[in-house]
C-alpha positions as CSV (number, residue, x, y, z in Angstrom):
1,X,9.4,22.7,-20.8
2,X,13.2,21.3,-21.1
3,X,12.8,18.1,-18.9
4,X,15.5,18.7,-16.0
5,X,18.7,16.3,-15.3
6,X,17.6,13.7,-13.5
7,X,20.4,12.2,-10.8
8,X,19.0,8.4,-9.1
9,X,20.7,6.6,-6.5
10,X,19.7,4.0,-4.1
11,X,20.6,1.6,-1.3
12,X,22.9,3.7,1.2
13,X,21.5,1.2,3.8
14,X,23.1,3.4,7.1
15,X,26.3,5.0,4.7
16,X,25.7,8.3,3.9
17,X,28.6,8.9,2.6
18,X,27.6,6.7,-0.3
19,X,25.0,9.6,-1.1
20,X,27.2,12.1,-1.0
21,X,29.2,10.6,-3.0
22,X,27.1,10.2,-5.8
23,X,26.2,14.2,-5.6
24,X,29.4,15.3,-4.8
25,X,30.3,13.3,-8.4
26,X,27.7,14.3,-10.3
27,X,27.6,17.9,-9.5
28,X,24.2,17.8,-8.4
29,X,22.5,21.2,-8.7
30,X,20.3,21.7,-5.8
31,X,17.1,23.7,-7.5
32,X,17.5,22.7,-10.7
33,X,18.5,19.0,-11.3
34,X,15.5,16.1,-10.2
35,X,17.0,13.8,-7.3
36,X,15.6,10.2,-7.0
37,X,16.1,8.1,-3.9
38,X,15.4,4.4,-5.2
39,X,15.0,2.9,-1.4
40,X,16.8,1.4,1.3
41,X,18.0,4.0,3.7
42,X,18.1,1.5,6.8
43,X,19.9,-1.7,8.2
44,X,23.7,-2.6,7.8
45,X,25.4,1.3,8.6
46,X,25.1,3.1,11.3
47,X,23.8,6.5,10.2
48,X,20.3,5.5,8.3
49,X,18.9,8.9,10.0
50,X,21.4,10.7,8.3
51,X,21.2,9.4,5.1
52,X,17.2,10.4,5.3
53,X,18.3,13.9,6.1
54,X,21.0,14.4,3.1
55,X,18.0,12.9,0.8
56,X,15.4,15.6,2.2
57,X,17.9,18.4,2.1
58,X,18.4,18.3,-1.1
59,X,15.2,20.2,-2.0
60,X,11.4,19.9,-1.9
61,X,9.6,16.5,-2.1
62,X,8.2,16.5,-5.6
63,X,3.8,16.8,-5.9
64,X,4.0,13.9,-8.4
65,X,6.6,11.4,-9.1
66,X,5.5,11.3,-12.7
67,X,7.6,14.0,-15.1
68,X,8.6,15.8,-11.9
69,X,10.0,19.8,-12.2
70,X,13.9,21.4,-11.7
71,X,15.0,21.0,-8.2
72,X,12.4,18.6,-7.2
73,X,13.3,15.4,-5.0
74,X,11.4,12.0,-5.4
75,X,11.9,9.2,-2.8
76,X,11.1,5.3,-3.1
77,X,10.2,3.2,-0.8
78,X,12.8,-0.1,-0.3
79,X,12.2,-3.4,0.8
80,X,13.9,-3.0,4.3
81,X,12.0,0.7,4.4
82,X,8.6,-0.9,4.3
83,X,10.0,-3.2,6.4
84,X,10.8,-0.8,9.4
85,X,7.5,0.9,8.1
86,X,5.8,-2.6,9.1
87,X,7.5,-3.7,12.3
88,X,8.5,-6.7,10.1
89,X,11.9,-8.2,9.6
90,X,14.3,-7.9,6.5
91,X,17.9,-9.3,6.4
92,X,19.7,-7.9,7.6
93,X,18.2,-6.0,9.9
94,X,21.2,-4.9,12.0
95,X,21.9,-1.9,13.3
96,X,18.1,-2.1,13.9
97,X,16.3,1.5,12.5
98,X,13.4,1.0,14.7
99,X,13.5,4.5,15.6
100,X,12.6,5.6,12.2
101,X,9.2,4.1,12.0
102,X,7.4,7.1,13.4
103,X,8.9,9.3,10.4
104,X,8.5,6.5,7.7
105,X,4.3,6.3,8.9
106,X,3.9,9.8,8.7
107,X,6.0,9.7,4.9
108,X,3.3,7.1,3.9
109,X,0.3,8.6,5.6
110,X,0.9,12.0,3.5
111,X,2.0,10.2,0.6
112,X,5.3,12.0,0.5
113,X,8.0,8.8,-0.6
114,X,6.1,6.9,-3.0
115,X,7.1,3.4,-5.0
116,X,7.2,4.2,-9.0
117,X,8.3,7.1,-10.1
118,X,8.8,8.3,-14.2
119,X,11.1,10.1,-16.2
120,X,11.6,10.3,-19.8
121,X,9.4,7.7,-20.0
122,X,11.9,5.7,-17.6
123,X,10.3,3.7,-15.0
124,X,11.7,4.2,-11.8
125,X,11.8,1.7,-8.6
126,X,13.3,-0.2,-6.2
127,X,13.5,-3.7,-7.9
128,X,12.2,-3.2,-10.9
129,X,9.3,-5.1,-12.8
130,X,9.5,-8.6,-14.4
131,X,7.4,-10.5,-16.3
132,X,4.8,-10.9,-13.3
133,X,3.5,-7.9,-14.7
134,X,3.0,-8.6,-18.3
135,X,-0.7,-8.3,-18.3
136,X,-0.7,-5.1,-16.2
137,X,2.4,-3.4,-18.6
138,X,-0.3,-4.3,-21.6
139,X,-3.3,-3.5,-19.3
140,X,-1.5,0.2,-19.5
141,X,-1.0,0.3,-22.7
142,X,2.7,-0.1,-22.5
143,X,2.7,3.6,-21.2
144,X,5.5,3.3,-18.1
145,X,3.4,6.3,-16.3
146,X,0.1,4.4,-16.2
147,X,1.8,1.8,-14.8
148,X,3.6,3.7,-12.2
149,X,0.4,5.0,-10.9
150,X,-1.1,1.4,-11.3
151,X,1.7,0.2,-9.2
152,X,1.0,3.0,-6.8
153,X,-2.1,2.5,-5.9
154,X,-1.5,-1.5,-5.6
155,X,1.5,-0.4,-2.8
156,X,-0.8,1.7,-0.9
157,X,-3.9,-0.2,-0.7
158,X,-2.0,-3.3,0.4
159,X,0.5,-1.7,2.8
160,X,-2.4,0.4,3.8
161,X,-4.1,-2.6,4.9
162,X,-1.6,-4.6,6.7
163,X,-0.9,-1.2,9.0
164,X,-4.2,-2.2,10.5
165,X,-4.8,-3.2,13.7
166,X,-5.2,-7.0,13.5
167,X,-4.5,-7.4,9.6
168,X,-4.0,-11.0,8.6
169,X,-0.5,-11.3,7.2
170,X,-0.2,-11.6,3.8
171,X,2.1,-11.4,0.7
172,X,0.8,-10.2,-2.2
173,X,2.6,-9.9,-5.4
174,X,3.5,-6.1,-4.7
175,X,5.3,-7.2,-2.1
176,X,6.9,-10.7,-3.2
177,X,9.8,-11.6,-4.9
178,X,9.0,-11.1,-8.1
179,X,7.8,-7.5,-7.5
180,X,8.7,-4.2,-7.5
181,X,10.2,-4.4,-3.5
182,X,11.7,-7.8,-4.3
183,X,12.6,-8.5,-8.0
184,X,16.3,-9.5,-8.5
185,X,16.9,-10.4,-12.4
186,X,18.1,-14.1,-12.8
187,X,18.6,-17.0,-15.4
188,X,15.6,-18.4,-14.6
189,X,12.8,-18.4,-17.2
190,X,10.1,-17.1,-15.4
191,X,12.7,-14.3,-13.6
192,X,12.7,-12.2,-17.3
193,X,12.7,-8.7,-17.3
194,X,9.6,-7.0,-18.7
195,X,10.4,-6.3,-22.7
196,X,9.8,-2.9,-23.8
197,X,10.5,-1.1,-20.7
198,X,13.4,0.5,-19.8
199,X,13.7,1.0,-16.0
200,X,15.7,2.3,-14.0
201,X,16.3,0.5,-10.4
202,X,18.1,0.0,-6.8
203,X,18.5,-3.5,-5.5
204,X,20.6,-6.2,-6.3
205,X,20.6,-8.9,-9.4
206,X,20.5,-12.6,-8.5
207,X,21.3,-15.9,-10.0
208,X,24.5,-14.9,-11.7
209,X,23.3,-11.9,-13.4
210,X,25.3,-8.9,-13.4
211,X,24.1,-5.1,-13.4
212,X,26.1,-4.7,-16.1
213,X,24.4,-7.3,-18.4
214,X,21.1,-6.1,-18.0
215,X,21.3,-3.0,-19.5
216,X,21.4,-4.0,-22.7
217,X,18.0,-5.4,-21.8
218,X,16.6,-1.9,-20.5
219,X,17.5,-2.2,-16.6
220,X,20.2,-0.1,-15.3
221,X,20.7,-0.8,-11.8
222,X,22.3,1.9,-8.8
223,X,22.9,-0.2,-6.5
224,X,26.3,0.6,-5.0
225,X,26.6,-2.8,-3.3
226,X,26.7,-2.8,0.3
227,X,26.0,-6.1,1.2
228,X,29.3,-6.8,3.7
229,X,29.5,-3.2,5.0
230,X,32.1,-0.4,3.5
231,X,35.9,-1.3,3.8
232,X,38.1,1.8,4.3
233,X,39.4,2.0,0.6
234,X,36.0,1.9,-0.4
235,X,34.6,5.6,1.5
236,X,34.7,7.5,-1.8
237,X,32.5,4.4,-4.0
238,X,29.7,6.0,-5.8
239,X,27.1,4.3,-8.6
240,X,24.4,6.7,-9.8
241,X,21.8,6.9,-12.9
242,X,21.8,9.8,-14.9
243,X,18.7,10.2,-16.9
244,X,18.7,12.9,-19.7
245,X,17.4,13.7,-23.0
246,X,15.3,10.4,-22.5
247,X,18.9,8.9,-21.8
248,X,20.2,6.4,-19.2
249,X,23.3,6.2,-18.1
250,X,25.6,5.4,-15.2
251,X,28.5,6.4,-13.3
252,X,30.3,4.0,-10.9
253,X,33.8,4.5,-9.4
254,X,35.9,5.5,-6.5
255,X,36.2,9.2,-5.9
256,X,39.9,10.1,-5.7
257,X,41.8,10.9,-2.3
């Protein structure tokens, strides 16, 4: 079976129009191209709801976020989505998406959003995957979809865990900084991307690092940059992966008026 185009975008955070940018761009196919949400529908916009719904809408949630079928959609969890999920704060955390948690527990408890998906032998999530995971990435035989499902059932066991009633806070690895909810690429030595991989991820880079620059290095980052809200001339901004024919790509610009 021809593997279907595959269209990833991330980090709305409250702008929807962010997301429809990115399809409207594209010329996303509803039914036959593969839509990836890489995380962070909440905090900083005011419409966080919305941007869940234009995500959903856009066709069934896939069975398996590993080679998934024509017209499926995959959705990631973010940093500030586990954080509603958790009760727990992320900056920013304004507008507050408190009344999202309901829908986010019953996503996790069914296993619908998940936090790895793969494509083309493209790792896909939030932050992406440093060094910190050398000895898993080998432990997997350098296979991106063994680690995906590795990093899977890490996420769930731990996040699993701290939804308890009376779980000790803790921060594991999957979790942390230098994982795949909180990895941003610096210069620092010990902040290098994972060699071999080529992954495909939301977030932003840190330290001085551009998106741009890592791609050369396997990381292409969707990202469209949010962090001080959406000025006016900015309403038609899109960044988007494309991922076909075990290709990356991306597409960043401002749609025309």
């Amino acid at each position: 079976m021809t593997t279907p185009r595959t269209i990833v975008i991330s980090d709305a955070h409250g702008y929807p129009e962010l997301i429809r940018n990115a399809l409207q761009h594209s010329g996303f196919r509803v039914g036959e191209d593969v839509l990836v949400y890489a995380g962070d529908f909440v905090h900083r916009g005011p419409a966080a709801a919305e941007c869940v719904a234009i995500v959903e809408g856009c066709g069934a949630i896939a069975d398996s976020p590993l080679d998934p079928r024509p017209g499926d959609v995959i959705v990631l969890w973010g940093n500030h989505d586990v954080a509603v999920l958790r009760g727990t704060f992320a900056y920013p955390s304004s507008p507050p998406a408190d009344e999202l948690r309901p829908l986010f527990r019953a996503r996790f408890d069914d296993e619908a959003y998940r936090l790895a998906a793969c494509v083309d032998e493209v790792l896909i999530t939030h932050a992406g995957i440093s060094t910190e995971y050398a000895a898993d990435w080998q432990a997997c035989g350098r296979d991106p979809r063994a680690l995906a499902v590795r990093l899977e059932t890490d996420f769930r066991n731990c996040v699993t865990y701290l939804l308890e009633a009376g779980a000790v806070s803790v921060n594991p690895p999957i979790l942390g900084n230098l994982g795949p909810l909180g990895y941003r690429p610096s210069l620092e030595p010990r902040d290098k991307l994972l060699p071999g991989l080529v992954q495909v991820v939301g977030h932003t880079p840190g330290g001085g690092v551009t998106a741009r620059s890592l791609r050369a290095d396997g990381m292409f980052m969707v990202d469209p940059d949010v962090l001080k809200g959406l000025r006016p001339e900015d309403n038609g901004r899109y960044r988007y992966a494309v991922i076909e024919d075990a290709t990356v790509h991306i597409e960043e610009g401002v749609l025309p008026d």
